[in-house]
Residue frames relative to the residue before (quaternion, step in Angstrom):
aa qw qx qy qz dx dy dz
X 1.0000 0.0000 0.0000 0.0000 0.00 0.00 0.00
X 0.7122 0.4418 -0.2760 0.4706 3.67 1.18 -0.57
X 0.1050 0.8314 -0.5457 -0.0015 3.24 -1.46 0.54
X 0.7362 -0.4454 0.1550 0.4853 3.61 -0.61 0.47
X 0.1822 -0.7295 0.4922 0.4385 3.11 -0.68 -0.92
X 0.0899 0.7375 -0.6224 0.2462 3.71 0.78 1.22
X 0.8873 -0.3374 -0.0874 0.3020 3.23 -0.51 0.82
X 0.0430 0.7674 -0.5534 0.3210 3.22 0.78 1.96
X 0.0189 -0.8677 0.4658 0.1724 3.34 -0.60 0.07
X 0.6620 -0.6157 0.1042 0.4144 3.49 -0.54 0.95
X 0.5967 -0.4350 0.4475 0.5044 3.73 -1.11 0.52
X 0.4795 -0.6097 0.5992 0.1986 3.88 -1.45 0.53
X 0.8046 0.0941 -0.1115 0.5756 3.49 0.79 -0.82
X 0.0081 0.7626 -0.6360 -0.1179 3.46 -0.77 0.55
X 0.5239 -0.6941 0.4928 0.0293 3.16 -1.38 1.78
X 0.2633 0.8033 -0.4774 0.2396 3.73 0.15 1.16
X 0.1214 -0.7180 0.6854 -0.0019 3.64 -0.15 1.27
X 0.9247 0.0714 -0.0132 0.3737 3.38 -1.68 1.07
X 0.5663 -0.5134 0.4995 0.4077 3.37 -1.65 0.15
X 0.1970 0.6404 -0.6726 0.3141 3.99 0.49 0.71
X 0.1094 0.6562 -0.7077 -0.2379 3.35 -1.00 -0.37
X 0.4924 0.6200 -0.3589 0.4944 3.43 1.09 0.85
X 0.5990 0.6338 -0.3861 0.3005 3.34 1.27 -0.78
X 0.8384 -0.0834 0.3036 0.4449 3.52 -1.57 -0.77
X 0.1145 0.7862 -0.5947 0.1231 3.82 -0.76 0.73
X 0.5956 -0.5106 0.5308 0.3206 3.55 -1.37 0.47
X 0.3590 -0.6710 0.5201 0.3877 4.04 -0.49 1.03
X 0.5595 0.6411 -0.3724 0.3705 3.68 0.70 -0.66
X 0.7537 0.4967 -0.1919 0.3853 3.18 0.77 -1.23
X 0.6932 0.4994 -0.2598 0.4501 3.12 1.34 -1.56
X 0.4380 0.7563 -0.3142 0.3708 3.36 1.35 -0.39
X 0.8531 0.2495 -0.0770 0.4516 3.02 0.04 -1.95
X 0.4451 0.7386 -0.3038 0.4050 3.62 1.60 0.25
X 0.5855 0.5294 -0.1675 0.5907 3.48 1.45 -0.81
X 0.6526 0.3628 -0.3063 0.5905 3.30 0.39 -1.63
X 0.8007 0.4604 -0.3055 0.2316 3.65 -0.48 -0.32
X 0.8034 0.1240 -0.3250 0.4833 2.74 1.36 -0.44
X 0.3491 0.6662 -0.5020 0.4270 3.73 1.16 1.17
X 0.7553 0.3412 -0.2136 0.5171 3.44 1.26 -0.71
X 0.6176 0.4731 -0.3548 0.5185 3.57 1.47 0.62
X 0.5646 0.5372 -0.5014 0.3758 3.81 0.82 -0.70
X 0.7585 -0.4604 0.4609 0.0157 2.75 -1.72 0.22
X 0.7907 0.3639 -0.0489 0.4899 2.73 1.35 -1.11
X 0.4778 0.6749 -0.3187 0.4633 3.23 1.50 -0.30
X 0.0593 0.7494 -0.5363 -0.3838 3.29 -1.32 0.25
X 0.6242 -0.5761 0.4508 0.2745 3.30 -1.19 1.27
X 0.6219 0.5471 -0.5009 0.2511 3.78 0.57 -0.09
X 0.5782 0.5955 -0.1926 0.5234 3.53 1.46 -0.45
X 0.4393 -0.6192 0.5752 0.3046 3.74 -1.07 0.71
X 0.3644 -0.7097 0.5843 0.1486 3.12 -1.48 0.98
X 0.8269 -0.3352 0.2607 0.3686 3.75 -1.62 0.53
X 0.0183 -0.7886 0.5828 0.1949 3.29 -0.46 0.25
X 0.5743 -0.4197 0.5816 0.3947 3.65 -1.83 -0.26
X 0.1549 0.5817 -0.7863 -0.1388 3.44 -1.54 -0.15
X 0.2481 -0.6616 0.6606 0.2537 3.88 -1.22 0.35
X 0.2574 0.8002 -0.5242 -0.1368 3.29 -1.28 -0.16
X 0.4490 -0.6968 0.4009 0.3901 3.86 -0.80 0.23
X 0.0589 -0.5819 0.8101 0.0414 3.34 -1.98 0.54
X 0.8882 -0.0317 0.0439 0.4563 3.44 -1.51 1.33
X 0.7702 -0.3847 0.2685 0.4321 3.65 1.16 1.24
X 0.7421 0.3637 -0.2951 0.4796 3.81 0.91 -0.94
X 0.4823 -0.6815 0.5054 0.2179 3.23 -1.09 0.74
X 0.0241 0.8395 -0.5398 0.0573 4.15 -0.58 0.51
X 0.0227 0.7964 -0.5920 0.1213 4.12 -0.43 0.78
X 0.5395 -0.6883 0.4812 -0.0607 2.56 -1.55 1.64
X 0.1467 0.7324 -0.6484 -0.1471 3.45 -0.60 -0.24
X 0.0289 -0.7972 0.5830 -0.1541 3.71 -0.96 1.52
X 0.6986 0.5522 -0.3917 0.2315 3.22 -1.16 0.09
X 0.5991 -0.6688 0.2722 0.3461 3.72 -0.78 0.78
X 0.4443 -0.7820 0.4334 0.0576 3.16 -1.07 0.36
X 0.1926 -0.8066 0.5304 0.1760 3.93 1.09 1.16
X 0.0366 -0.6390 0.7680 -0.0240 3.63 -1.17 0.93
X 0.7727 -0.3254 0.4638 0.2864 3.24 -1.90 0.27
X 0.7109 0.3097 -0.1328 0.6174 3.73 -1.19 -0.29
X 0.6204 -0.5274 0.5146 0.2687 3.64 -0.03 0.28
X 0.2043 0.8085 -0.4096 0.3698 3.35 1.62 0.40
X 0.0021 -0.8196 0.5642 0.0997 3.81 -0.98 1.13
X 0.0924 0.8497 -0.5022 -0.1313 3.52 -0.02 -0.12
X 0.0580 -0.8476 0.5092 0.1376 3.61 -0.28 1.29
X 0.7940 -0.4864 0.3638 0.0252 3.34 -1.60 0.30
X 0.7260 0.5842 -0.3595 -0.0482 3.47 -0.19 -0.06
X 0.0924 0.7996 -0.5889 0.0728 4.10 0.17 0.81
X 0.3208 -0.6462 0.6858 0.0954 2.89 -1.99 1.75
X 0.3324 -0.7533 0.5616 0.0819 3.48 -1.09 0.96
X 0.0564 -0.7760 0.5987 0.1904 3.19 -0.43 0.57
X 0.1846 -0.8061 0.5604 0.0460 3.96 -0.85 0.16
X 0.0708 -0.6548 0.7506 -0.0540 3.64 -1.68 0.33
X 0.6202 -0.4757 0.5968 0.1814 2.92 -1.83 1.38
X 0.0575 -0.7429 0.6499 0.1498 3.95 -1.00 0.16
X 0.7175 -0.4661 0.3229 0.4046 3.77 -1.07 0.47
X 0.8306 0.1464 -0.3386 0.4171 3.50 1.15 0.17
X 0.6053 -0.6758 0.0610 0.4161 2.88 1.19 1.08
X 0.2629 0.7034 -0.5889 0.2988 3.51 1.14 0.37
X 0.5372 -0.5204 0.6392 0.1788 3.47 -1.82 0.02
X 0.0082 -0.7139 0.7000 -0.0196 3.69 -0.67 1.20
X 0.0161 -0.9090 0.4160 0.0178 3.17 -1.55 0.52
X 0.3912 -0.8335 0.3899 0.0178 3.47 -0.03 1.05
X 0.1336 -0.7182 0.6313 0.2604 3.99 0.03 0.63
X 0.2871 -0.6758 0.6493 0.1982 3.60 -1.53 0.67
X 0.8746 0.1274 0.1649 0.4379 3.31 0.52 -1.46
X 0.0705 -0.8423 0.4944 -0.2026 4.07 0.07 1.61
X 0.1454 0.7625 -0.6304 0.0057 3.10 -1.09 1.24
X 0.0299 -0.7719 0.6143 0.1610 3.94 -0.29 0.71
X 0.1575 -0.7962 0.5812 -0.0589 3.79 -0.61 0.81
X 0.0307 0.8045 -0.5902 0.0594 3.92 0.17 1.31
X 0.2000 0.7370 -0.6454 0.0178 3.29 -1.23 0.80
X 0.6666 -0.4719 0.5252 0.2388 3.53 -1.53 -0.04
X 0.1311 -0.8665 0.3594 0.3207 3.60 0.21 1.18
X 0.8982 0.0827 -0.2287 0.3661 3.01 -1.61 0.88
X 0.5567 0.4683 -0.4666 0.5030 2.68 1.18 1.65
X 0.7792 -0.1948 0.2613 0.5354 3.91 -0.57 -1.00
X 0.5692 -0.3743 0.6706 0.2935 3.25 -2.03 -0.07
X 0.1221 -0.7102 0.6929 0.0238 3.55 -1.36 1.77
X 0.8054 -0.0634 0.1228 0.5764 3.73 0.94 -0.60
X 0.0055 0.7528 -0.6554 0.0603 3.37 -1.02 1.02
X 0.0219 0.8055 -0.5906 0.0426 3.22 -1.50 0.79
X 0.3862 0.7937 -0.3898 0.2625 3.55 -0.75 1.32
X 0.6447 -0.6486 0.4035 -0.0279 3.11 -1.20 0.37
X 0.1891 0.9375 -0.2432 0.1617 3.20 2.04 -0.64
X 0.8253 0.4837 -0.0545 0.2863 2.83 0.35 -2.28
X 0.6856 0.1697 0.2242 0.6715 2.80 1.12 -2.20
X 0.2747 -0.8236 0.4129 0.2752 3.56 -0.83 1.11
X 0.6009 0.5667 -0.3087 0.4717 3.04 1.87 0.10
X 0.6530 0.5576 -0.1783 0.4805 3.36 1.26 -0.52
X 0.1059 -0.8008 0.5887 0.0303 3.74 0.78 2.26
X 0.1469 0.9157 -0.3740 -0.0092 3.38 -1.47 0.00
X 0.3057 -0.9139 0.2368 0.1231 3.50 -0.45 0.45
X 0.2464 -0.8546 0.4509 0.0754 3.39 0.24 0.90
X 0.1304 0.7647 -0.6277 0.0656 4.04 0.02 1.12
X 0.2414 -0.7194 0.6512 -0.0153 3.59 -1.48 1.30
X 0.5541 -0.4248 0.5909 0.4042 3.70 -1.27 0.03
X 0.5080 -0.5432 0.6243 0.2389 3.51 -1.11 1.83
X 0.7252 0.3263 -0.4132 0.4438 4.03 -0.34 -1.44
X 0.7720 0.5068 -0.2580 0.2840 3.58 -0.05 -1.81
X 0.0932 -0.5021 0.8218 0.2527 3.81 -0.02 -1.97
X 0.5113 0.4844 -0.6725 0.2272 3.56 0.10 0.76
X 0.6650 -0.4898 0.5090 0.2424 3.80 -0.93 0.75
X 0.0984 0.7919 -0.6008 0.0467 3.57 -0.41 1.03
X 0.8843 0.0520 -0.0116 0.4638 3.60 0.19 -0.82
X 0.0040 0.7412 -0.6447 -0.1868 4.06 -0.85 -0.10
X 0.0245 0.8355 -0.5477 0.0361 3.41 -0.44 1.76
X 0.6372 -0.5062 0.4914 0.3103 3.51 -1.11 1.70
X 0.0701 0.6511 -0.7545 -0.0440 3.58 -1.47 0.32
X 0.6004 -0.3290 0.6503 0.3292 3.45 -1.81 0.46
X 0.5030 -0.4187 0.6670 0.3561 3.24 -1.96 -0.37
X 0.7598 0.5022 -0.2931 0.2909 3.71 0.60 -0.97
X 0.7378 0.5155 -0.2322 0.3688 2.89 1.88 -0.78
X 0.4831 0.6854 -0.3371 0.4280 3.43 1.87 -0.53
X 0.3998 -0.8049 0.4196 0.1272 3.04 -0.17 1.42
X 0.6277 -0.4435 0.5764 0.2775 3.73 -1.88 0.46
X 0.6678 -0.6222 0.3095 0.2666 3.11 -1.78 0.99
X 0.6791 0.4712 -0.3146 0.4668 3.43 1.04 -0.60
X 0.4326 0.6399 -0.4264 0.4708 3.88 1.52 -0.16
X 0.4487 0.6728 -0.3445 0.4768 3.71 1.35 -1.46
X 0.7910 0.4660 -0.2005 0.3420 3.13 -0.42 -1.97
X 0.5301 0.6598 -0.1990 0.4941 3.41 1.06 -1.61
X 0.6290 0.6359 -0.1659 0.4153 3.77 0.44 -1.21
X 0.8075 0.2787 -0.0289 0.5190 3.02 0.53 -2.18
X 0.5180 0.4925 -0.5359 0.4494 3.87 0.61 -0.11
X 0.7647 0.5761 -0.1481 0.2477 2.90 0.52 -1.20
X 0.4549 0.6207 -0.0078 0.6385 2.96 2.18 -0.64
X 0.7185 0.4336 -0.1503 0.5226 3.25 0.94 -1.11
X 0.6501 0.4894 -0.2790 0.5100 3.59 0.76 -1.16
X 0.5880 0.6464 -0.3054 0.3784 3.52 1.00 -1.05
X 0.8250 0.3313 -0.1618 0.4283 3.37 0.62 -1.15
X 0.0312 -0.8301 0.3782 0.4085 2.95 2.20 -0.63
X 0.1050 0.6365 -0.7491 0.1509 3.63 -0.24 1.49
């Protein structure tokens, strides 16, 4: 279902209700949003395949994932997982709605540096920060939906995070 985005050109309308940056979106859009900005950050390395989508149905409704790890500098991992939930609109385009987000940085073959999600409780956002050197566990801070941040915010985070500790 994934592909670059070598000559794709951007969605024309992009579907955004409210200051959510969580809310309702055009699948097209929310799409070509990721890929773009996984194959632009900085932090990424680009030698590795990026997350993909897969869609699939349950009880007729259609629902898509996006999974899969993320190679960062520093030896940096950051994995992936968001359930989408989704709906047909009146012109048949695809909107879409994440339900359910875990981003899970660590040090390979080593510890947890930062973790964020939602897993448990679909109402219950949140943030898990650890000791960069250790992976000892330091804090579990509550988040809003509005405030849990987008994937490239993550990334953002963990350079930043990275450079800090200078790993």
């Amino acid at each position: 279902m994934d592909a670059d985005l070598h000559g794709v050109v951007p969605p024309s309308e992009r579907i955004f209700q409210g200051p959510d940056p969580h809310d309702w979106n055009s699948f097209e859009n929310y799409r070509y949003l990721h890929i773009r900005h996984l194959e632009n950050h900085p932090f990424v390395d680009h030698s590795y395949p990026i997350p993909c989508f897969n869609q699939y149905d349950v009880d007729g409704r259609v629902f898509i994932t996006f999974a899969g790890e993320v190679y960062c500098l520093r030896n940096v991992i950051l994995s992936v997982r968001k359930y989408i939930e989704t709906e047909h609109m009146q012109n048949g385009q695809l909107r879409v709605r994440c339900l359910s987000y875990s981003y899970n940085a660590r040090i390979a073959g080593k510890h947890n540096i930062l973790r964020y999600d939602n897993e448990d409780d679909l109402d219950d956002y949140h943030k898990h920060v650890f000791d960069v050197t250790s992976g000892t566990p330091l804090a579990r801070i509550r988040m809003t939906r509005r405030e849990f941040p987008v994937l490239h915010k993550v990334l953002d985070e963990l350079m930043d995070l990275a450079n800090a500790a200078d790993l």
